[in-house]
C-alpha positions in Angstrom: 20.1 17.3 26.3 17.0 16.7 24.0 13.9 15.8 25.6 12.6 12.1 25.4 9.9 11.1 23.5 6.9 11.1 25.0 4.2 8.1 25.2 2.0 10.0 22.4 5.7 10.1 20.2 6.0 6.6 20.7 3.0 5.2 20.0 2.4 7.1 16.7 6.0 5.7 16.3 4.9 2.3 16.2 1.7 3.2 14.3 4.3 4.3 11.4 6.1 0.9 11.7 3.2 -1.0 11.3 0.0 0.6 9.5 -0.1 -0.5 6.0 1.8 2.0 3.5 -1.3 3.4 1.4 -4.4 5.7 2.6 -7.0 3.0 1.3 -5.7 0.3 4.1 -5.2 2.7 6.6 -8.6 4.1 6.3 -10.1 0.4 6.3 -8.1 -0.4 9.5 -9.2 3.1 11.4 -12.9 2.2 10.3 -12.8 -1.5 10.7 -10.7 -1.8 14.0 -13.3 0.0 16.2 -15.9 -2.1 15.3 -14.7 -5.1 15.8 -13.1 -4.2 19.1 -16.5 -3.0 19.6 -18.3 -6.5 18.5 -15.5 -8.3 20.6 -16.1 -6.3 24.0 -19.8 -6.8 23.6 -19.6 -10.5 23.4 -17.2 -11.1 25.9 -19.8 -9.3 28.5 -22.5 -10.5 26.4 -21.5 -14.0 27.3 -19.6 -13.9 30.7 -22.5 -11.8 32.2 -26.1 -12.2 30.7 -25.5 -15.6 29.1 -23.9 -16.8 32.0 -26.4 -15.8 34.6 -29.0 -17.2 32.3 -27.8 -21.0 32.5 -27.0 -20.5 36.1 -30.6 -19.8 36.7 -32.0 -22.8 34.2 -29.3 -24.9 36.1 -30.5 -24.0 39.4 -34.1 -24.2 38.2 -33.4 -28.1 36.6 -31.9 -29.0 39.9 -34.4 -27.7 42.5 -37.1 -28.9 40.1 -35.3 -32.5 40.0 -35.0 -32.2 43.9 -39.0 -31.6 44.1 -39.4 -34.9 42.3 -37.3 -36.3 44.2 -39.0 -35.1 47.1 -42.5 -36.4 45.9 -41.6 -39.9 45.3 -39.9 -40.3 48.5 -43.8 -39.0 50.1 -45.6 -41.3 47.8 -47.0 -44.7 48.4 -44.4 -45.8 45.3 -47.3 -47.8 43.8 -47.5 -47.8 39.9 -50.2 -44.8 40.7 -48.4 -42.9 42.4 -45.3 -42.8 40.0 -47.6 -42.1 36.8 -49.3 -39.8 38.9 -45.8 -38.3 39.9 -44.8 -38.7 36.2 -47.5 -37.0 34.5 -46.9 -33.7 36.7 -43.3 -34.1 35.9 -44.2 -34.3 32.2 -47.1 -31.7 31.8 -45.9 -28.9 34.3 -42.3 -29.2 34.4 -41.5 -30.4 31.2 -39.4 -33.2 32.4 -38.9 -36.9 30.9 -39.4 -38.9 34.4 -39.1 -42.8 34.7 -38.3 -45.1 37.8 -36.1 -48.1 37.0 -35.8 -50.8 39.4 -33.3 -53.2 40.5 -31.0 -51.0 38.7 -27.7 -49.7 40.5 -25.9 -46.0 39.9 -23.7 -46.1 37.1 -20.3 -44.3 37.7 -19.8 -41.0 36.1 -18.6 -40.5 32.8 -15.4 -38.5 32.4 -16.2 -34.8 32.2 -15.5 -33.0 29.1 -12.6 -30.4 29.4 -15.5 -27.8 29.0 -18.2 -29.2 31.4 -19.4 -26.1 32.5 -23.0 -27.2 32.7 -22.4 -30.6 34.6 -20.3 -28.4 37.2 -23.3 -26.1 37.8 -25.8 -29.1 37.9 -24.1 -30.9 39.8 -23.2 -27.5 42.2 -27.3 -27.1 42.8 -28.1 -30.8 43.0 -25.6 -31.1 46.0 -27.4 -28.2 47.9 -30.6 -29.9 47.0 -30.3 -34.0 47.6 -28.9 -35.6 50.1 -28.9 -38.9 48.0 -26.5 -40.1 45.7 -26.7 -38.6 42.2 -25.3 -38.6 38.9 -24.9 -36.3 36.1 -24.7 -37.2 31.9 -25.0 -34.0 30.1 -25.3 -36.0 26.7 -27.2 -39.3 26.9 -27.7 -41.9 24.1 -30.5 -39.5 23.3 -28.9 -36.5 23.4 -30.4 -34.8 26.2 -29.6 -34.3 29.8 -29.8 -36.7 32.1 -30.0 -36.8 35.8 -29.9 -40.2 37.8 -30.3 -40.2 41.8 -30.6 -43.2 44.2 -33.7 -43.0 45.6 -33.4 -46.3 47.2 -31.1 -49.4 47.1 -32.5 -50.8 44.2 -34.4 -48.1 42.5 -33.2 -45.3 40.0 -35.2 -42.1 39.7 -34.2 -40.5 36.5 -35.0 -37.2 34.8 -34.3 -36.0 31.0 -34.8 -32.9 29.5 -33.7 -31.3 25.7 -30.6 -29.5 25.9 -32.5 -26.3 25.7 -34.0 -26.9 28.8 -30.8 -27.2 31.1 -28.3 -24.4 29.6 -28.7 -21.5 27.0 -28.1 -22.5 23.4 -28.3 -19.5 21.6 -25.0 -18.4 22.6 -22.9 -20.2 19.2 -26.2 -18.1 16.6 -25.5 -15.2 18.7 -21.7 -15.3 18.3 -22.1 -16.2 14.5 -24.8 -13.4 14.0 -22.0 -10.9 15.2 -19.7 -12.4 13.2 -21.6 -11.8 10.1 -22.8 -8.5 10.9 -19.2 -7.3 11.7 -18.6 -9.5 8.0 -21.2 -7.5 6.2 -19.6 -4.2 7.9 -16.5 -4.7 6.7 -17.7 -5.4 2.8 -19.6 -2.4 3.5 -16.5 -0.3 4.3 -14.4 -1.5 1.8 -17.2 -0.7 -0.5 -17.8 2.9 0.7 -14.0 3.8 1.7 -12.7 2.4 -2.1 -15.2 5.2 -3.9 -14.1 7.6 -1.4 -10.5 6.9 -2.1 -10.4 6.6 -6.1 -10.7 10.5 -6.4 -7.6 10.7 -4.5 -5.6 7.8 -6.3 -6.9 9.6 -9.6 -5.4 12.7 -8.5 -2.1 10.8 -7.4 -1.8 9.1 -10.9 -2.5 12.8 -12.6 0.1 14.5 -10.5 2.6 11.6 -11.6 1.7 12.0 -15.3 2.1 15.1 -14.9 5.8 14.8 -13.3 6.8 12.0 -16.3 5.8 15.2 -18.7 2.3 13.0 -19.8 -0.6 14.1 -20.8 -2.9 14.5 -18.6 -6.0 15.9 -20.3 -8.3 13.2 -19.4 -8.2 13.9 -15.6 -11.7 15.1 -13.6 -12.2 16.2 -10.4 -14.4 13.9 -8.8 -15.2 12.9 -5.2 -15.6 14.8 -1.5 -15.1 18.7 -1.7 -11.9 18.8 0.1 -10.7 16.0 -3.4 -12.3 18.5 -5.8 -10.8 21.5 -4.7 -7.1 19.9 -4.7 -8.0 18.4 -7.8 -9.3 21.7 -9.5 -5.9 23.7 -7.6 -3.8 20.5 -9.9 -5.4 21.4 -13.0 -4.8 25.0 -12.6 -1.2 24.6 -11.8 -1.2 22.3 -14.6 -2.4 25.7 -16.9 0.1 28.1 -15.6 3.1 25.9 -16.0 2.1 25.1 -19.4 1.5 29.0 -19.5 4.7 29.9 -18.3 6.6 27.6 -20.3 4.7 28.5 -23.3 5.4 32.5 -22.6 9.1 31.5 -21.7 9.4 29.6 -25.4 7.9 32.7 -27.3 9.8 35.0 -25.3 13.1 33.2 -26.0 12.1 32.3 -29.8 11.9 36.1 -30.7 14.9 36.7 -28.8 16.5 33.9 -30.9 15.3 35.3 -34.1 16.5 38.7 -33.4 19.9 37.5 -32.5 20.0 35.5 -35.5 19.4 38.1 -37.5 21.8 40.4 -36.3 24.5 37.1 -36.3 23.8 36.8 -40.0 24.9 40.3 -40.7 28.2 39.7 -38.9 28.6 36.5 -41.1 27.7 38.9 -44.4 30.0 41.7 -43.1 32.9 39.0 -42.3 32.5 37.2 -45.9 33.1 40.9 -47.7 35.9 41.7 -45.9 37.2 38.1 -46.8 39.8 35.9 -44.7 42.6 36.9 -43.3 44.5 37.3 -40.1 42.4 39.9 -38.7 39.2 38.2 -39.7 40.1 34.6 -38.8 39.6 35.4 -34.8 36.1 37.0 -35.8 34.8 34.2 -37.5 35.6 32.1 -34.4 33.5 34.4 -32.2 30.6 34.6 -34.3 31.0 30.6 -34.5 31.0 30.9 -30.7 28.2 33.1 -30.4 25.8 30.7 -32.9 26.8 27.4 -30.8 26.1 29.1 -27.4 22.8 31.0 -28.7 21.9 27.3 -29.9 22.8 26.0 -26.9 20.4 28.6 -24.5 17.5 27.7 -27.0 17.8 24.3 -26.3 18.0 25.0 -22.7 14.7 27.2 -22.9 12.7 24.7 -25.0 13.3 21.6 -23.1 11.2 19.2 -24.7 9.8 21.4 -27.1 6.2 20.6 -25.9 6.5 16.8 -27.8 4.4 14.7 -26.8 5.0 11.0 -25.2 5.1 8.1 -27.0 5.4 4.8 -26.5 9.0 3.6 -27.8 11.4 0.9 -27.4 14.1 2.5 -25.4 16.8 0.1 -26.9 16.7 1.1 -30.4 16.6 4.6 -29.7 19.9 4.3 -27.5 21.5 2.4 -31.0 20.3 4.8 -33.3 22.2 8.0 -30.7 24.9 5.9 -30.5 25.3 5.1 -34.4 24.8 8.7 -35.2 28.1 10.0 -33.2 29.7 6.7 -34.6 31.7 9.0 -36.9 33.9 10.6 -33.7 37.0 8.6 -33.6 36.7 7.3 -29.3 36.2 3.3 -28.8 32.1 3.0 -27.5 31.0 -0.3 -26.2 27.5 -1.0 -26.4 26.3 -3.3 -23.4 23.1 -4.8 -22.7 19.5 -3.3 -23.0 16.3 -4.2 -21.4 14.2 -5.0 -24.5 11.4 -2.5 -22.9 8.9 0.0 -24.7 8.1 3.2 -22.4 6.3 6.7 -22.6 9.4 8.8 -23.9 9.4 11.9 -25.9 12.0 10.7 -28.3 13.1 13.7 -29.7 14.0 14.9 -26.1 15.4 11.8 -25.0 18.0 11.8 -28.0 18.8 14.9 -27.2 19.4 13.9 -23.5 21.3 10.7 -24.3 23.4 12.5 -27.0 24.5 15.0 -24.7 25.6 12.9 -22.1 27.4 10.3 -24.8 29.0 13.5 -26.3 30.4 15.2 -23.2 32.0 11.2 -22.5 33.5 11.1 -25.9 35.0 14.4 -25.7 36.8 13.7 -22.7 37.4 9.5 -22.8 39.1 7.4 -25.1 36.9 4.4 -23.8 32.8 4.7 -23.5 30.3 2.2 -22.4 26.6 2.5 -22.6 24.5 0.1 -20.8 21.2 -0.4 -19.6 19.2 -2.2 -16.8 15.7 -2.3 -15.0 16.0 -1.9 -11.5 13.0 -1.6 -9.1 10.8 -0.1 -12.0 12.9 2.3 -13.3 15.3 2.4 -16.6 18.9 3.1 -15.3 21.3 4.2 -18.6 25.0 4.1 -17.2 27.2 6.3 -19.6 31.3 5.4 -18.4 34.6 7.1 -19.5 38.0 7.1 -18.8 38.4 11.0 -18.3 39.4 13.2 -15.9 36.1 12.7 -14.2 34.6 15.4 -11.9 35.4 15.6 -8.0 32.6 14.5 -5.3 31.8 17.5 -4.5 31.6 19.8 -7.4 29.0 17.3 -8.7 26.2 18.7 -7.9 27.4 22.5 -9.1 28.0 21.0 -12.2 24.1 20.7 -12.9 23.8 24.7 -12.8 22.6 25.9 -16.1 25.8 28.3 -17.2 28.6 26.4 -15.1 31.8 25.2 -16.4 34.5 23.3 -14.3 37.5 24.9 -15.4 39.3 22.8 -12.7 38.1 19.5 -14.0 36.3 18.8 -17.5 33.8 20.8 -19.1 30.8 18.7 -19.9 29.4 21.1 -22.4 30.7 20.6 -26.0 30.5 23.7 -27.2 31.5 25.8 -24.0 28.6 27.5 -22.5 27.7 25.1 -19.5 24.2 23.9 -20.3 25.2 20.3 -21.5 24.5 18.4 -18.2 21.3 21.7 -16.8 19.6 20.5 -20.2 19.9 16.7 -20.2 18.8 17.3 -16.3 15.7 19.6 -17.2 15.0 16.6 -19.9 15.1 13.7 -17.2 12.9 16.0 -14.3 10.3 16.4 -17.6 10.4 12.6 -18.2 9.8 12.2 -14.4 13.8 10.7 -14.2 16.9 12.2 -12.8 20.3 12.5 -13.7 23.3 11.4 -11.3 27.2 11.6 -11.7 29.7 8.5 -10.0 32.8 7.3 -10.0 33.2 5.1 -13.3 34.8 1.8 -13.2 37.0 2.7 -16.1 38.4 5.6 -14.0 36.4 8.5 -15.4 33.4 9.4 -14.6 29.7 7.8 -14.6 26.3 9.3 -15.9 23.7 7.6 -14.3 20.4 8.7 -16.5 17.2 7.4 -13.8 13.9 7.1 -16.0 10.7 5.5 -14.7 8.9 3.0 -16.2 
């Protein structure tokens, strides 16, 4: 029974499922996240510890202060003295508006806001503090606060202060000077992390040149050592497969020409000796021999080191098909994507007339058709042959194979047709893929990105 996945399995499970696809975003979400959990966490205490014990104490301090005035008036004579006297030290020491309005009666209270946080606390301290009636406005027609106690039947004591006075008002700047910073932070990362990912997305876009058979001359190591070094280990893999295919060419060209040479003497032999019975099975061998050795060299060259240009795929496909219009088999042409993209052409009519040969050797009925799907050129090429079984497909891409028990897709016999259109796609960066055809043969799929 396997072992279930533990909690570390199943967390970086639904990482996976939800980090953003590329290294740039991921990187901006590991670097951004922390801080702003940080910035978060710090104003959450920030606020429901320091900021909080900071208007409890300007509450308490507003209410016992009130209370003291309270307290004085109810000692004084209440002569117009004794209130400006009483009013003055309000004003001066405490910093409080004080006036005494007479034959005046307690208003009710106004409905408390859903966030009265500060009338709750005022109105907390003033109950430990007064024994008379009171009432709190934490925004008067001025816009300050406002305390108003019954200090007798016909007389309202009432006390005002700035806003600043009763509650701590820096919380909102505080909050917003966070946000900014975190702001500023982020800019700052995306910044930084964008230079420190471009090397790598360079390097990505080389290696995929690279793999499309481009030219990828113009590409520089650039960025943190741990970049440079992969991008100077690309560039030297880049030189030995050039190398290697370069050696491979030579070594097969002088092969070539030394088979050649020795295939022209048989020719020169077989035209003295003239035609007849006994030469007429010759001739066919050394025919044999010249398509096969043809054959191997275009295996070996490939693309023949041609360079990409940009073409429009649609008239090449016309001009492949118009060129093999002389074989007597019915072709239908269906629609192309009217699209120009970095082909080798050469390589790519030798790909396409492969495949559109092999289908007219063994089908009465081809069609040829186009489409762009999800950024890629898809060719189908159909028949109505014998076809090739599910499962000898993919032995049927091995350079040298022929399916004696099925068709041969290699005209002339030595089982390279499909290993060199393949070896064509895989330099263009494409693939090759066989299907069942509607018509009841069988279906090249040629893949080619865009």
């Amino acid at each position: 029974m396997p072992d279930s996945p533990s909690l570390y399995d199943r967390f970086n499970t639904i990482l996976e499922a939800y980090a953003p696809a590329d290294l740039y975003r991921r990187a901006l979400v590991i670097m951004i996240t922390p801080v702003v959990l940080l910035q978060v966490l710090l104003a959450g205490v920030l606020v429901s510890r320091y900021l909080d014990n900071v208007a409890n104490v300007l509450a308490r301090s507003l209410a016992d202060e009130s209370a003291l005035l309270v307290q004085l008036y109810d000692q004084s004579d209440k002569t117009p003295a004794a209130v400006e006297q009483i009013r003055s030290y309000a004003q001066n020491t405490l910093h409080i508006n004080f006036a005494v309005e007479q034959d005046s009666a307690l208003p009710p209270p106004k409905p408390a806001p859903v966030l009265a946080i500060l009338d709750r606390r005022i109105n907390t301290y003033l109950a430990q503090s007064l024994t008379k009636p009171f009432v709190v406005d934490s925004r008067d027609a001025n816009g300050n606060v406002a305390i108003l106690v019954q200090a007798e039947p016909s007389h309202i004591l009432v006390f005002a202060v700035a806003p600043n006075r009763a509650q701590a008002e820096g919380t909102p700047l505080l909050l917003l000077f966070m946000a900014l910073s975190t702001l500023a932070f982020m800019a700052i990362a995306v910044v930084f992390m964008r230079n420190q990912i471009k090397p790598i997305l360079d390097l990505t876009a080389a290696a995929q040149e690279l793999g499309k058979g481009r030219d990828v001359g113009y590409f520089t190591p650039s960025g943190a050592t741990e970049v440079r070094v992969a991008g100077e280990a690309f560039i030297d893999m880049r030189r030995r497969i050039a190398r290697h295919v370069e050696q491979r060419t030579t070594l097969l060209a002088g092969v070539s020409h030394d088979l050649r040479t020795i295939l022209t003497r048989f020719k020169l032999e077989l035209a003295v000796l003239g035609d007849s019975t006994r030469t007429k099975a010759l001739h066919a061998d050394v025919n044999e021999m010249q398509h096969m050795l043809e054959d191997y060299m275009a295996f070996v060259r490939g693309d023949g080191g041609e360079q990409a240009s940009n073409v429009g795929v649609a008239e090449i496909v016309i001009g492949v098909i118009e060129s093999l219009g002389k074989i007597k088999s019915k072709i239908h042409t269906g629609e192309f994507p009217q699209i120009n993209i970095m082909l080798k052409p050469n390589a790519f009519r030798r790909l396409l007339g492969n495949v559109v040969v092999n289908a007219m050797r063994f089908g009465t009925e081809i069609s040829v058709r186009g489409n762009n799907v999800d950024g890629r050129l898809l060719i189908y090429v159909d028949d109505n042959g014998p076809g090739i079984p599910a499962e000898m497909r993919e032995e049927a891409f091995k350079p040298f194979t022929r399916l004696d028990e099925a068709r041969n897709l290699d005209h002339s016999g030595s089982g390279l047709g499909l290993a060199i259109a393949l070896d064509i796609a895989h330099a263009h960066g494409g693939d090759v893929a066989l299907e069942d055809s509607p018509l009841g043969g069988l279906r090249v799929v040629i893949k080619l990105p865009l």
